[in-house]
C-alpha positions in Angstrom: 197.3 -61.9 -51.3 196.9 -60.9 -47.9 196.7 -63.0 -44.3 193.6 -64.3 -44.6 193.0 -64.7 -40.5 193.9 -60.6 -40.8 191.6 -59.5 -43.6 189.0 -61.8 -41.8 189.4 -60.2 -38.5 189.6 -56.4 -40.8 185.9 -57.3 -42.1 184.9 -58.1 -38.5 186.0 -55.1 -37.2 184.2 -53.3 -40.3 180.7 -54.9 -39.7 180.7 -54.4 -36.0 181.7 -50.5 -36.4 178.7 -50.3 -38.9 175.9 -52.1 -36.5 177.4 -49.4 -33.9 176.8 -46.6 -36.3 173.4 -48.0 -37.3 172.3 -48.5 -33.8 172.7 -44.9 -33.1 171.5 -44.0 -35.7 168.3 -46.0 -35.2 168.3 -44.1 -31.4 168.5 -40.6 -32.7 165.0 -41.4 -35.3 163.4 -43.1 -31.8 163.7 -39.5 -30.6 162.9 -36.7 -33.1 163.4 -33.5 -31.6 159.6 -32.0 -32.6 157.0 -34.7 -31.7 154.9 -32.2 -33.2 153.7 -34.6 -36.6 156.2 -33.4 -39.5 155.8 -33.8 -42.9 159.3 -35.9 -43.1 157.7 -38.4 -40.0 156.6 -41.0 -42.9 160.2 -40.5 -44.2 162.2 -41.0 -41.3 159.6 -43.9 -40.2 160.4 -45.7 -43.6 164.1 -44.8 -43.2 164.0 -46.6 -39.4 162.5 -49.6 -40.3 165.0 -50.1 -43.5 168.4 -49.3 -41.4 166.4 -51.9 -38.8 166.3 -54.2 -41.6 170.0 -53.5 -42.7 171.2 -53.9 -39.2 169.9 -57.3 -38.9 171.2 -58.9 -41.9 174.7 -57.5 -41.1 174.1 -58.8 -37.2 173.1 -62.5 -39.3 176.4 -62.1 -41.1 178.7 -61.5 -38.1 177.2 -64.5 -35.8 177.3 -66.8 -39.2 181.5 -65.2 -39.7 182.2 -65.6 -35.8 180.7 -69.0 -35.8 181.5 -70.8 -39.2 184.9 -68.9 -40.4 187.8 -70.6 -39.9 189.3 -73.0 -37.7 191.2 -71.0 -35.0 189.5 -71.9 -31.7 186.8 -69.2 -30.2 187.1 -67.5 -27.0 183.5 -67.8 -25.2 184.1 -65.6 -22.9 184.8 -62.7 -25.1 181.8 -64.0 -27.0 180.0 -63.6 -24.1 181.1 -60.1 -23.7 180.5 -59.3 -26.9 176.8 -60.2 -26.7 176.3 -58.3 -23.6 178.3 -55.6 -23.7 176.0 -55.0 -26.9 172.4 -55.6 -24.6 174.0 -53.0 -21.6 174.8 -50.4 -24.1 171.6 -50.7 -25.4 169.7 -51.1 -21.4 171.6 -47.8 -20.3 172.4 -45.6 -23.7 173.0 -42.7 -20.7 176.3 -44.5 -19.5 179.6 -43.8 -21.1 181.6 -46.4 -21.1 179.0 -48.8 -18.8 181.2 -51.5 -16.8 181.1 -55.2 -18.5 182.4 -58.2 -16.3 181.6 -62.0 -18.0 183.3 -64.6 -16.0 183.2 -68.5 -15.6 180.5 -69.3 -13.1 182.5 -70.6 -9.9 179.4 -73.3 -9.1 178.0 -75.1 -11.8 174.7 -75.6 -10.6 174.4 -72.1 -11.1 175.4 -72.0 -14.5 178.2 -71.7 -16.9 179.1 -68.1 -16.9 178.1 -64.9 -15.1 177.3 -61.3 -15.9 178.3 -58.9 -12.6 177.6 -55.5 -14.8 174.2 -54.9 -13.6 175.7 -53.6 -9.4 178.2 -51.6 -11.0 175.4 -50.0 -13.1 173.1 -49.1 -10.4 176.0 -47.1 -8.8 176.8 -44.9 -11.8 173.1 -44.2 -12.6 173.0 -43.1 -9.0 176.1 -40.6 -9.3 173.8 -39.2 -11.9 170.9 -38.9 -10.0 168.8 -42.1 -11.0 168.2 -44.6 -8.7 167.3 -47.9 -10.1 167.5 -51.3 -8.6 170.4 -53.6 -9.9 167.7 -56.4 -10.6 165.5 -53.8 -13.1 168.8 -53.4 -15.0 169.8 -56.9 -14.9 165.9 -58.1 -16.5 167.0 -54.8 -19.2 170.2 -56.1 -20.4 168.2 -59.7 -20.6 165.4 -58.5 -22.4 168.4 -56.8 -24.9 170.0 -59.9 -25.4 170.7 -60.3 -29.4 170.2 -63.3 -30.5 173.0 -65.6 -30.9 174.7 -69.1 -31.2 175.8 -69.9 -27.7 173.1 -68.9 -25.0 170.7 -71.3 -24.1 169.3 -69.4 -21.2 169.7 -66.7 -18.2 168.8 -66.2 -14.9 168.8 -63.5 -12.3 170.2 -64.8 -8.9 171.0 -62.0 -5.7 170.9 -58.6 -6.1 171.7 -58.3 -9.9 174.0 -61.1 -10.9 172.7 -62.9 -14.5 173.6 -66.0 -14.5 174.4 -67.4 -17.8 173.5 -71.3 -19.3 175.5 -72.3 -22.7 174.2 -74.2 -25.1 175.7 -77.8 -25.4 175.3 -78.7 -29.1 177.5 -75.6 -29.5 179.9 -76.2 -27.2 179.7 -79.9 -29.0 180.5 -78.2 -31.7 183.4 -76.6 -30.7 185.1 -79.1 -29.6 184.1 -81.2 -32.8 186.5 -78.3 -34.7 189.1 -78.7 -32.2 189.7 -82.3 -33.0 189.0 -81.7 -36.5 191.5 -79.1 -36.5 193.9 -79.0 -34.0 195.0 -76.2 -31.4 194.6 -73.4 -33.0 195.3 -69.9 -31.9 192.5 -67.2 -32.2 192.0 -64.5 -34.6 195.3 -62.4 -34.5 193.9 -58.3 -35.1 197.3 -57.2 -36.4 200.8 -59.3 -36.1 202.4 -57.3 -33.8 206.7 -57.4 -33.5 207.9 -58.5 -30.1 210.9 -58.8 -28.3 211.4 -60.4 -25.3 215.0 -59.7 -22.8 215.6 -62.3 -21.0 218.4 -64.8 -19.6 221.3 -62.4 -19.6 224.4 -63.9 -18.1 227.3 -61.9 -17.9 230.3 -63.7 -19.1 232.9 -65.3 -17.0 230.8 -65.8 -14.3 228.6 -68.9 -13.8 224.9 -68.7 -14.7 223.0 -69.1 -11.4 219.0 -69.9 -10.5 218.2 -66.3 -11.1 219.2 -66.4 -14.6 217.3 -70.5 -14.9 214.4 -68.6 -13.5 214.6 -65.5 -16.2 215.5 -67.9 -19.2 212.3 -70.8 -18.5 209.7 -67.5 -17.9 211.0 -65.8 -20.9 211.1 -68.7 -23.0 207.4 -69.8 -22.6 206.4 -66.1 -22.7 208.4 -66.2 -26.2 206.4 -70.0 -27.5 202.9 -68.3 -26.0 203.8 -65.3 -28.6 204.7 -67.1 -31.4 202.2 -69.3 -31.4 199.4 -67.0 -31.1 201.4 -65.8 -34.2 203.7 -62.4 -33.1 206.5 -61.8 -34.9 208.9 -63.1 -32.1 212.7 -61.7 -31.1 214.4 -63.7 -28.8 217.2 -61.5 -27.2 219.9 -62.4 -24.9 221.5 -59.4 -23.7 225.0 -60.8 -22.5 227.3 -58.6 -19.7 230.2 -59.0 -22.5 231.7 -55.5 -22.0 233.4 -53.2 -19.4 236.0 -53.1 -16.4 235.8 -57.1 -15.8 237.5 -57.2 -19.1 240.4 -55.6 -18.7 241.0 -57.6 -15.7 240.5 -60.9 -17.4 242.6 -59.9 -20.7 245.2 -58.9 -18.3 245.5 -62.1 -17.0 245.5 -64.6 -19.9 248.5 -62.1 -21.3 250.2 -63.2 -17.7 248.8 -67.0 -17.8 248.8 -67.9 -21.1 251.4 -65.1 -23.2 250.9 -67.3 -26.6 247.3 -67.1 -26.6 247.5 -65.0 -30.2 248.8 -68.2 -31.6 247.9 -71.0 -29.3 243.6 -71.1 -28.0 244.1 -71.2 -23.9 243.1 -74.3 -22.3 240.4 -72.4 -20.2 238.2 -75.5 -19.1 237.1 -73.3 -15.6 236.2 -70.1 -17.1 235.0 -69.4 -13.1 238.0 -70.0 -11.2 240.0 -67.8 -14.1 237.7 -65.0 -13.1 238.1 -65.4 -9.3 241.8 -65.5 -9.9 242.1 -62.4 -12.1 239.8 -60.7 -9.8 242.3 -61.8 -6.7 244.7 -60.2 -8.6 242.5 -56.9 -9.7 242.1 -56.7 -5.8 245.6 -57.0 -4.3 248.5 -56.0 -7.2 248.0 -52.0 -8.0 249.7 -52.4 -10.7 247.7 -55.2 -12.2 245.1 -52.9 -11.3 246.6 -50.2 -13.6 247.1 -52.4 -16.6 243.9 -53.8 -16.6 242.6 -50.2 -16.9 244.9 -50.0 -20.0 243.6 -53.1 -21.3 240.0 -51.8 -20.9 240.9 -48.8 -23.1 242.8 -50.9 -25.8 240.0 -52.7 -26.1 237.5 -50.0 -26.3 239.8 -48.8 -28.9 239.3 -52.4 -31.2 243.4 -53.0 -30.9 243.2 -56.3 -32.9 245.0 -58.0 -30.6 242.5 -57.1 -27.1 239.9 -58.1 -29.0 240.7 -61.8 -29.7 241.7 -61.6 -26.2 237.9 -60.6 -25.6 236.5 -63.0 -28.5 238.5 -66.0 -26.6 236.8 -65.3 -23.0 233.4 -64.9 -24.5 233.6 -68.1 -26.8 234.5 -70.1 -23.4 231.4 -68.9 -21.5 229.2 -69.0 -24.6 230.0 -73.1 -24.6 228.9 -73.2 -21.0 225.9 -71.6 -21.5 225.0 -72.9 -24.9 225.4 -76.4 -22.7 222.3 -75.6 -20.3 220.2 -73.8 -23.3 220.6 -77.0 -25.3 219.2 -79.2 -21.7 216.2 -76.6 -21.7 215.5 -76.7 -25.4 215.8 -73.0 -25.4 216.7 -70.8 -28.6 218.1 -67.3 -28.2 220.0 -64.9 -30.1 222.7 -63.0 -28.1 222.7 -59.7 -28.1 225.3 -58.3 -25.7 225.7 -55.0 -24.6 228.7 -54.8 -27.0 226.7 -55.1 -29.5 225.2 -51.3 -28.8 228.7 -50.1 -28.3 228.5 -47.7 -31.3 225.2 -46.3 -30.9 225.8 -45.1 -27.5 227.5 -42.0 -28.6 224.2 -41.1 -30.8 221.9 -41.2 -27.9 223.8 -39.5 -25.9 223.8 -36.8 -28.7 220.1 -36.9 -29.3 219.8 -36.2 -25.2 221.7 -33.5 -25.4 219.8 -32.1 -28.7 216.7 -32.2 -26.6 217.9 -30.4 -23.9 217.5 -33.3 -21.6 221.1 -33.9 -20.1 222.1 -32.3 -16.6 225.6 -31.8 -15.2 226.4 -33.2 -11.8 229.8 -32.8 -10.3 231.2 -34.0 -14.0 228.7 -36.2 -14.8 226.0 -36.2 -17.3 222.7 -37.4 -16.0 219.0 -37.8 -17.6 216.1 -37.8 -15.2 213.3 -40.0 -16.8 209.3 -39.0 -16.4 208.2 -39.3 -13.2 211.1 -40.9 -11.8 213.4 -38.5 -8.7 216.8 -41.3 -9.7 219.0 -40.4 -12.7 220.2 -42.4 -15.3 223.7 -41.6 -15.8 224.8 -41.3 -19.5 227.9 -40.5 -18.6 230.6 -41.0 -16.2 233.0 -37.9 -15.0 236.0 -39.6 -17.0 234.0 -39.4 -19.9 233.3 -42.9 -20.2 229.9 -44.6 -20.6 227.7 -46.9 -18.4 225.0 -50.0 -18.0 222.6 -47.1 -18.3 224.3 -45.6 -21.3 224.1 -48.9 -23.1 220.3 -50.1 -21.9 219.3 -46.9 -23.2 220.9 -47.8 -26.9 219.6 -51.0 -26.2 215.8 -49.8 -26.2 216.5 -47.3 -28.8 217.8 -50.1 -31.5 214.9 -52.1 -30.2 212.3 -49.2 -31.0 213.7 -47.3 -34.2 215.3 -50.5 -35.7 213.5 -53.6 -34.8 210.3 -51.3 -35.0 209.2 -53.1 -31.6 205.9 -52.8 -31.1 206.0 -54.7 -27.4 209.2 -54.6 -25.4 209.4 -57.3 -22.7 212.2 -57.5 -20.0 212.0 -60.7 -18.1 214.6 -60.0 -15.0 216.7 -61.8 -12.8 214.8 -62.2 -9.1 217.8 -62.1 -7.2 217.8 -65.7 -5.8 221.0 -67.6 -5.2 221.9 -71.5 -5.7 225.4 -72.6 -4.8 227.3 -74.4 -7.6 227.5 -77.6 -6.1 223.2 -77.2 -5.5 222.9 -76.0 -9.7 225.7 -79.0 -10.7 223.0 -81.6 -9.3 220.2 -80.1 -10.8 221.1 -80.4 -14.1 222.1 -83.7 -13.4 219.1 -85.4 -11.4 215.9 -84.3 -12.1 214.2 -83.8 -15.5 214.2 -80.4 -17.0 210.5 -80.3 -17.5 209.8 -80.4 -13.7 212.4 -77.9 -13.4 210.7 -75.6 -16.0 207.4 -76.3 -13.9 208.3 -75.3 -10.7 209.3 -72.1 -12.0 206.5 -71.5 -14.1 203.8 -73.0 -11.6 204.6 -69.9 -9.5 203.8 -66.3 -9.5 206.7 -64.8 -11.2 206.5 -61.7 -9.2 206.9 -63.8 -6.1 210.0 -65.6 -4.6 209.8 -69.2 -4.4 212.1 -71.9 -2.3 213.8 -74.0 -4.9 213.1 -77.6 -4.1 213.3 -80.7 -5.7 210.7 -82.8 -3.6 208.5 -80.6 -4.3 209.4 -80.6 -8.0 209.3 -84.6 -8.2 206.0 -85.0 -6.3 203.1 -86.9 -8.4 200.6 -85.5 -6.3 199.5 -81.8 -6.7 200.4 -79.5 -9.2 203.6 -80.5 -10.5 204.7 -81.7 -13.9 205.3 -84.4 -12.5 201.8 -85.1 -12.3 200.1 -83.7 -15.1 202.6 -86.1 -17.0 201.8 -88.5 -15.2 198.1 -87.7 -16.5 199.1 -86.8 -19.8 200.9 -90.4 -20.3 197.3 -92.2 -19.2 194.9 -89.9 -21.1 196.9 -90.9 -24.1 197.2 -94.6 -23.0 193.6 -95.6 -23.6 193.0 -95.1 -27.2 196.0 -97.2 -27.3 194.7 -99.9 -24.8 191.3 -99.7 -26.7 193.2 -100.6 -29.6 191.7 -97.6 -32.0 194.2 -96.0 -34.5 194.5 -92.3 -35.4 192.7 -92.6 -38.5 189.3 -93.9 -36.8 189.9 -91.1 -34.2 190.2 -88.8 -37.3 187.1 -90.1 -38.9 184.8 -90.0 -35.7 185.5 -86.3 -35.0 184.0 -85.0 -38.4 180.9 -87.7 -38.4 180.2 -88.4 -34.6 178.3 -85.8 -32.3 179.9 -85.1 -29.1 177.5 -85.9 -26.7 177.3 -83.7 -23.4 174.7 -85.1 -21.4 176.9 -86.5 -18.4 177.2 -83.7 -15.4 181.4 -84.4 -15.8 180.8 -84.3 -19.8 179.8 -81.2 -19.7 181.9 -79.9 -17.0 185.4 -81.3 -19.0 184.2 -80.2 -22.2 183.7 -76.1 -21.0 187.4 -76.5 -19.3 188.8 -77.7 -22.1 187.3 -74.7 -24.8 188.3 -72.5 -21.7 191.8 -72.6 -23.2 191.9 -69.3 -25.8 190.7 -67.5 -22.6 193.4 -68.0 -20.7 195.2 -67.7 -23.1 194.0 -64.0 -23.5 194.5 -63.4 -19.5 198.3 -64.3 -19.9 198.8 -61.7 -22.9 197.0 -58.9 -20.2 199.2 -59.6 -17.8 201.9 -61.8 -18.8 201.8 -64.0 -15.4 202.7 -67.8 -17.0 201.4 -69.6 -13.7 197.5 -69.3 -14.9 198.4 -71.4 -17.6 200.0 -73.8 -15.3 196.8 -73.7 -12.7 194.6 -74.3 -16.2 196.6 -77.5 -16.8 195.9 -78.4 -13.8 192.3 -77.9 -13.2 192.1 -79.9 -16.7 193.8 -82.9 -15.8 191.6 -82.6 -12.3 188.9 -82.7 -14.0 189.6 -85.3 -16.9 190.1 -87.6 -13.4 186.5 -87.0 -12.4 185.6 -87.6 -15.8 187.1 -91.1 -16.5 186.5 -92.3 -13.0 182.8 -91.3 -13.4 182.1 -92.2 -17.1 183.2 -94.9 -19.0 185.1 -94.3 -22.7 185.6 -97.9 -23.0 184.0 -101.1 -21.7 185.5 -104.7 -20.9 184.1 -108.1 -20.6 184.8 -109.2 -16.8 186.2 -112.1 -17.3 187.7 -111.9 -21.1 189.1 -108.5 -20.7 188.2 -108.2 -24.0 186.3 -104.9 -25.5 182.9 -105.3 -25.7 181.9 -101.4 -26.2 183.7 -98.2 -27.3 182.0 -95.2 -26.5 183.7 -93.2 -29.5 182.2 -89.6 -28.2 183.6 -89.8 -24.2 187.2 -91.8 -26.8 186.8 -87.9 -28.4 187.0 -86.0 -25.2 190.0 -87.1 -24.3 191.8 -86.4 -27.2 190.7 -82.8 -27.2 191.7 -82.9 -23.5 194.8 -84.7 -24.5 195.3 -82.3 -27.3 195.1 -79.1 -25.3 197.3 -80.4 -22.4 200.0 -80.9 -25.3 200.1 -77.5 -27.0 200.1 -76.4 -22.9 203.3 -77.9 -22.7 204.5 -76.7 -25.7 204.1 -73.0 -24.5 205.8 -74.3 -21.0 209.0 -75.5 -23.4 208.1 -79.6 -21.8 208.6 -82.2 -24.2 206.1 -85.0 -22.8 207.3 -87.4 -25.3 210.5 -88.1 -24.0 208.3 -89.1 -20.7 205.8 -91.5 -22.0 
């Protein structure tokens, strides 16, 4: 038996091609060709009004699907832009393609979400000729609204904006199935494979703040993956071949000449390196044997290649030692590891014609791009670009990768002394925030005080809120099981201005959600945590979930549906984290 979230999402996908083909063809019969009166007109007028018919009761089925099917969380937004993408087609049949922008309305008084289609519109009707005014095609795409389960009302505000007003027993409802059924991820359409590049240390050396960076980014992009439900590789592609190698077997022969019987006492795999590469520097003819080494090894001499296994095994300790501190699993994948397969894709370059000669050299020019990869060196032996490019081939014809993501080292530096302390002083989840909090394409200045601040948006702070959202059921003295219970029979009520306003942000999650899978940028989710906890605050200070007797301090009154929003808040805040790699629990 197959998925049943996949089949689900198949007949989805089915009905909605069908209404699409139905709706045309309902068009084409609004326009015979002959108005003159045809003996098929009765026909065709009897066909119209049963595909009409047919159309509605598959458009009945789809809304009752979308709305009762399972329990993965729905995104609104794309809700929303199914519904009017659906009334635009059908204002402006003439467009190809018509423009179709949904998003949260920025002032709640306002409304809850906005449709900016209708400018856009005007614009391409007017490259065709037909000038129309923004706000006729806004009060079109209104009166083409289907019906559905969500809009309460809309409004035409400016030139052509429609501003949109959700109903709040359905987005009572919604949350109601959150609590009922925890965070779950929406409707996958097929389970793609993915696998994410990222960390890559080169052994020997000392992973810096460049490599923290790429290992926290990569490891929430890997837990946002899997838990949307991808079929996940973890891949740490390791510098555990080439020149350096030679150099460093050279010098545990010299240092330690029973290591074939005896393991070396290498406690400072750094200072080993620096030493050997003193050496490399200086001593032409250490120079000369560590070429010879480099050879021996390439060749798989038994003896160079315990030498090799010994130096890796050291710096796989060290680095296993700061994984383990970031709760980070990774399979390593170094570029030995693609060793044998370089030969072949040199081969299938040269089948296809695609390898140039330059002064001994055998280059590749990729698409569009005026620098060479070069597959091979003059001397015949390969390079980083020879082994990337068997990387990506193993990962496309092997793996059968359907997504390939490289998450790269920024370049920044942190001295030794600087990473030493912070592993040792501050707690690895505001570590993984500050990272994460910022725009990965951008540089940021690495800083604890900024890390450890409670105020702003820090982990610090949104664990600090976190620990207090889930301190009041607790404090109220209500167990999990009456928590439980009061989600399936109690209505969550809305009416409260900061109700309403915390319960949208929190079914805003799937959405940005979606926005992080466009464009893979981890710091929305980090801004989304915290506008929640922002706006939890506003909530609790403005309504309250439970009440006290003055001068008892006892509980007088529970207001179980306000006790319910913050457990969904709560709840969404904690599979946030999750996706970050922070462990709140440890913190409480």
């Amino acid at each position: 038996m197959g998925d049943p979230v996949t089949e689900y999402t198949a007949r989805l996908q089915q009905q909605e091609r069908e209404i699409r083909s139905l709706s045309a063809e309902i068009e084409s019969l609004k326009k015979p060709q002959n108005l003159n009166p045809s003996p098929r007109l009765g026909e065709l007028q009897e066909e119209n009004a049963k595909l009409k018919y047919r159309l509605n009761v598959l458009k009945r089925s789809l809304q009752e699907d979308k709305t009762h099917c399972s329990k993965a969380m729905i995104n609104i937004n794309q809700r929303l832009q199914e519904i009017f993408g659906e009334a635009i087609r059908s204002s402006c049949p003439e467009l190809d393609n018509p423009p179709l922008a949904v998003t949260p309305n920025q002032q709640a008084k306002f409304g809850d979400y906005q449709c900016n289609s209708a400018m856009a519109m005007a614009q391409m009707l007017k490259a065709k000729g037909m000038k129309v005014n923004p706000r006729e095609i806004a009060e079109k795409i209104i009166q083409n609204l289907p019906d559905n389960e969500l809009v309460l009302k809309t409004e035409i505000a400016g030139p052509g904006f429609i501003n949109i007003h959700l109903k709040r027993p359905f987005v009572s409802r919604l949350l109601s199935n959150l609590l009922m059924n925890g965070v779950q991820p929406p409707p996958l359409a097929s389970r793609k494979k993915v696998v994410v590049d990222f960390s890559s240390p080169n052994i020997a050396k000392e992973m810096h703040v460049g490599h923290l960076r790429s290992t926290i980014i990569g490891d929430s992009m890997c837990r946002l993956f899997e838990f949307l439900g991808y079929d996940v590789l973890r891949l740490n592609h390791v510098g555990d071949w080439g020149t350096q190698f030679g150099m460093l077997i050279a010098h545990l022969q010299d240092k330690f000449p029973d290591y074939l019987t005896i393991s070396p006492p290498i406690s400072d795999l750094q200072a080993f390196y620096k030493e050997s590469k003193k050496r490399f520097d200086e001593d032409e003819d250490f120079k000369k044997r560590a070429y010879q080494c480099v050879v021996r090894l390439q060749s798989k001499e038994p003896d160079f290649i315990k030498g090799w296994n010994l130096i890796c095994d050291v710096s796989r300790r060290e680095f296993q030692r700061v994984y383990d501190c970031l709760d980070v699993k990774i399979i390593e994948r170094g570029e030995s590891y693609y060793q044998n397969l370089m030969t072949q894709v040199v081969k299938e370059f040269e089948e296809k014609g695609l390898v140039e000669l330059d002064e001994g050299r055998k280059i590749v020019f990729a698409p569009g791009q005026s620098i060479p990869l070069t597959v091979v060196k003059s001397d015949g032996g390969y390079t980083y670009d020879t082994s990337d490019l068997a990387a990506l081939h193993q990962r496309l014809f092997e793996e059968k990768a359907d997504v390939i993501i490289y998450v790269t080292d920024s370049g920044q530096v942190l001295t030794p002394e600087e990473l030493t302390r912070a592993q040792r002083a501050v707690a690895f989840g505001c570590v993984k925030y500050a990272d994460l909090s910022h725009n990965r394409i951008n540089d940021y200045v690495f800083s604890f005080d900024k890390m450890l601040d409670d105020r702003g948006n820090t982990a610090a702070y949104l664990l600090y809120a976190f620990t207090r959202i889930r301190s009041i059921a607790r404090l109220a003295n209500i167990e999990e099981a009456t928590l439980k219970k009061a989600a399936e029979t109690s209505e969550i009520l809305l009416d409260h201005d900061k109700e309403w306003k915390l319960g949208k942000c929190i079914l805003r999650f799937p959405e940005i959600l979606q926005k992080i899978l466009d464009d893979l940028l981890l710091h929305t989710l980090c801004d989304y945590l915290y506008e929640l906890a922002t706006t939890f605050t506003e909530f609790y200070d403005s309504c309250y979930c439970v009440e006290k007797d003055r001068k008892t301090g006892e509980v007088v009154k529970i207001n179980m549906w306000r006790m319910l929003l913050c457990e969904a808040t709560a709840a969404i805040m904690a599979k946030g984290f999750d996706i970050l790699g922070i462990n709140p629990v440890e913190r409480m």
